[in-house]
C-alpha positions as CSV (number, residue, x, y, z in Angstrom):
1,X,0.0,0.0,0.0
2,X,1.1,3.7,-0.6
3,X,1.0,4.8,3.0
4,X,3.2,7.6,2.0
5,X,0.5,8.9,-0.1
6,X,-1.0,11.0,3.2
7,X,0.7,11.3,6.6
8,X,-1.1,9.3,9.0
9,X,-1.0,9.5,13.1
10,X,2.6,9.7,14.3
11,X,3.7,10.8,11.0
12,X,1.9,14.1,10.4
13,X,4.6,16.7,12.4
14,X,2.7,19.8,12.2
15,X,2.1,20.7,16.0
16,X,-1.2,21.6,15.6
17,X,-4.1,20.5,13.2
18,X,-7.6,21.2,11.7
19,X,-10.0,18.6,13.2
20,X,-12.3,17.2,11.3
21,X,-14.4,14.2,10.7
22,X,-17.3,12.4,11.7
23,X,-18.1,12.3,15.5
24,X,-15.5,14.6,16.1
25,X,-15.9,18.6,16.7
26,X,-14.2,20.6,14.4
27,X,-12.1,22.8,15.2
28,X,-8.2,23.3,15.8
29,X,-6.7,21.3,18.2
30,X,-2.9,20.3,19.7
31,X,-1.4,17.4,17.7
32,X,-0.9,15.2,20.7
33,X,-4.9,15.6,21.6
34,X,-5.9,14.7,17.8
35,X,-3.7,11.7,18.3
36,X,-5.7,10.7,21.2
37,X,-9.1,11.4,20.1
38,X,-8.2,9.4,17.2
39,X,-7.2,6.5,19.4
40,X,-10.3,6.8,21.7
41,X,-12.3,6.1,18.7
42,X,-9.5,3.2,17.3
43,X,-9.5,5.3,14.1
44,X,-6.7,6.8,11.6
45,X,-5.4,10.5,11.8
46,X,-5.4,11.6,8.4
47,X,-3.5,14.6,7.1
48,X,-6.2,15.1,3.9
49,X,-4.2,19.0,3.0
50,X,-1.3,19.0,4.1
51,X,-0.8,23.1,2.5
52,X,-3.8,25.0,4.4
53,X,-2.8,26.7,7.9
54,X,-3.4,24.9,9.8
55,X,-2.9,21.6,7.9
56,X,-6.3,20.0,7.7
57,X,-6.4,16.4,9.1
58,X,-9.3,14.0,9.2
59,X,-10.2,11.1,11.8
60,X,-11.1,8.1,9.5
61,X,-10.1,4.6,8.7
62,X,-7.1,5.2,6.4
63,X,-8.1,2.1,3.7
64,X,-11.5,3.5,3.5
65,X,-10.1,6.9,3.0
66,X,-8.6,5.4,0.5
67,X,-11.1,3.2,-1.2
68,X,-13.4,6.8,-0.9
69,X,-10.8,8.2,-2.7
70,X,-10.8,5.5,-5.7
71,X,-14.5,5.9,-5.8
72,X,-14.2,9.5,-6.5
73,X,-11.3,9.6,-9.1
74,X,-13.3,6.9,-11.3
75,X,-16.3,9.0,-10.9
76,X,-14.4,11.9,-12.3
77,X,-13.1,9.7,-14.7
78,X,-16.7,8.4,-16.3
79,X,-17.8,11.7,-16.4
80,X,-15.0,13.3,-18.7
81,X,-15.7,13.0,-22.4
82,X,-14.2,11.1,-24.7
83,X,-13.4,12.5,-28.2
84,X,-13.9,9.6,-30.9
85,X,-12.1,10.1,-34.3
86,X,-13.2,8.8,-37.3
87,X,-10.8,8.5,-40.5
88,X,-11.8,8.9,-44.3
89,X,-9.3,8.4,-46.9
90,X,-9.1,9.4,-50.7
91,X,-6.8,9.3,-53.1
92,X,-5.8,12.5,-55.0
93,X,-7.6,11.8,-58.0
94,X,-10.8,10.4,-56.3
95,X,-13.9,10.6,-58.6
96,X,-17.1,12.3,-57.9
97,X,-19.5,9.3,-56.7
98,X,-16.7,7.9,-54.5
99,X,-16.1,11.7,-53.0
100,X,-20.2,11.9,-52.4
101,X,-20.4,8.3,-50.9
102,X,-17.5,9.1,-48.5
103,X,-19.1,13.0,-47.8
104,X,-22.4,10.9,-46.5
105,X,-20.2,9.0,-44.0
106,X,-18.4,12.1,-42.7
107,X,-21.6,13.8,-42.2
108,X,-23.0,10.8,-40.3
109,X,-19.3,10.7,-38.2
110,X,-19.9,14.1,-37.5
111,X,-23.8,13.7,-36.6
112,X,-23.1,11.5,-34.0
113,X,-20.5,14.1,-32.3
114,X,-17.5,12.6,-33.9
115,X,-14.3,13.8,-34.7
116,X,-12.8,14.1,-38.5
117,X,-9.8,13.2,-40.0
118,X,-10.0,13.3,-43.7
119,X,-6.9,12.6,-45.1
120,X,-5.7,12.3,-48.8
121,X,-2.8,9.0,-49.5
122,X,-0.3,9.7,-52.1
123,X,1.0,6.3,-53.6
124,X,4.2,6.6,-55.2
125,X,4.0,9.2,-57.8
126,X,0.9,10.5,-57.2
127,X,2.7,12.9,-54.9
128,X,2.7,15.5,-58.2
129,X,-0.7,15.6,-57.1
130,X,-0.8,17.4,-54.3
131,X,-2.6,20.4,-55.2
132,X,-5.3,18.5,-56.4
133,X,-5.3,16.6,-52.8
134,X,-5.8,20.0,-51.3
135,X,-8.2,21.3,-53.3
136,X,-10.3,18.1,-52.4
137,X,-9.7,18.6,-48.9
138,X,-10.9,22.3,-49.2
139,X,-13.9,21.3,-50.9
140,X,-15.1,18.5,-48.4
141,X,-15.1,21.4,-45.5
142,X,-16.7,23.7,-47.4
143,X,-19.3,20.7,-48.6
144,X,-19.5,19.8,-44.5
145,X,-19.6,23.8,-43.5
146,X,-22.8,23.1,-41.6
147,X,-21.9,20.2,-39.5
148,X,-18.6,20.6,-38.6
149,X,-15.6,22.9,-38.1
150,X,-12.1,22.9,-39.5
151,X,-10.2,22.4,-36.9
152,X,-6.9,21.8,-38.8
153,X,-6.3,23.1,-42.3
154,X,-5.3,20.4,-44.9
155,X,-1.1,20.1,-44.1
156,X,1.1,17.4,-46.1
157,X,3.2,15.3,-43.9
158,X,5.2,12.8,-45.6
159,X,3.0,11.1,-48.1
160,X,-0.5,11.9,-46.7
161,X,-2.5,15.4,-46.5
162,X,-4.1,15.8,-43.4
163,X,-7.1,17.8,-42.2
164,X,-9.0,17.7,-38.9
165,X,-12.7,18.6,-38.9
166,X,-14.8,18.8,-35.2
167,X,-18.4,18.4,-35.1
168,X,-20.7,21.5,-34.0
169,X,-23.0,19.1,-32.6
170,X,-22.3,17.9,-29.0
171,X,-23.4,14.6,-27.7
C-alpha cells in the first residue's frame, strides 16, 4: 500500500491540526490531543491538505479513506468525455461518386459528435498531385460547412495530406 500517499498518526509533524471528521468537533486542536481522540475512537489520523494553515487532518479509517478516494477519481473519470475520431481516406484523383459516398459517412461521423480526420494517401507518384489533394480537402469542409468545423487546415506530412474537422453538434 502507498501509506506515504498522506501522513497518518505519528507521522503528520505539524504541532497543531484542523479537526475534522465524523463524531469529532471541528475545530483546531494540539497534535498530541488529535492523536488521542483518534485513538479513543481506534480510528486513523489523516492529514487530507497537508498546504492549508493549519494543515487539515481527518479522523477516518485510512483504507476506507482510501477506497473513498478511488471511488471519487473513477467517478471523475466516467464523467469526462471522450473524443472519438473517425478517419476517411481518398486518393488524389478520387472521382465524384466515390467523393459523395464518402461526404455521406463524414456527415453521419460528424452527426453523431465525432471527430474528422480526412486525409488524402499519395501512392508513389501520385505525390505530383498534391494540389489536387488540397483542393479536395478544401472542398469537403466547405461541402460539411454546416456540420462541422475545421479544426486543422489540410497540411502534407510525408505522403498523406491531413485535415481535422470537429463536429458542432455535442453529444
Amino acid at each position: 500500500m502507498k501509506e506515504d500517499l498522506h501522513k497518518i498518526n505519528h507521522k503528520i509533524d505539524a504541532p497543531e491540526v484542523r479537526l475534522v471528521g465524523d463524531n469529532v468537533e471541528t475545530g483546531i486542536y494540539p497534535i498530541r490531543e488529535a492523536r488521542e481522540i483518534a485513538n479513543e475512537l481506534d480510528l486513523d489520523l489523516v492529514e487530507i491538505s497537508p498546504k492549508a494553515s493549519p494543515p487539515v487532518c481527518k479522523i477516518i479509517e485510512y483504507k476506507k479513506f482510501l477506497y473513498e478516494q478511488k471511488k471519487r477519481e473513477k467517478a471523475l473519470k466516467s464523467k469526462a468525455s471522450k473524443v472519438v475520431v473517425k478517419e476517411i481516406r481518398f486518393g488524389p484523383n478520387t472521382d465524384e461518386h466515390d467523393f459523395e459516398f464518402k461526404k455521406k459517412h463524414a456527415i453521419k461521423f460528424l452527426e453523431s459528435g465525432a471527430k474528422l480526420k480526412a486525409y488524402v494517401f499519395f501512392k508513389g507518384r501520385s505525390i505530383v498531385f498534391k494540389d489536387q489533394g488540397q483542393i479536395l480537402l478544401l472542398r469537403l469542409a466547405q461541402e460539411l460547412e454546416e456540420y462541422g468545423t475545421v479544426e486543422q487546415m489540410p497540411k502534407l506530412e510525408g505522403k498523406r495530406m491531413t485535415m481535422f474537422i470537429a463536429s458542432k453538434k455535442k453529444k
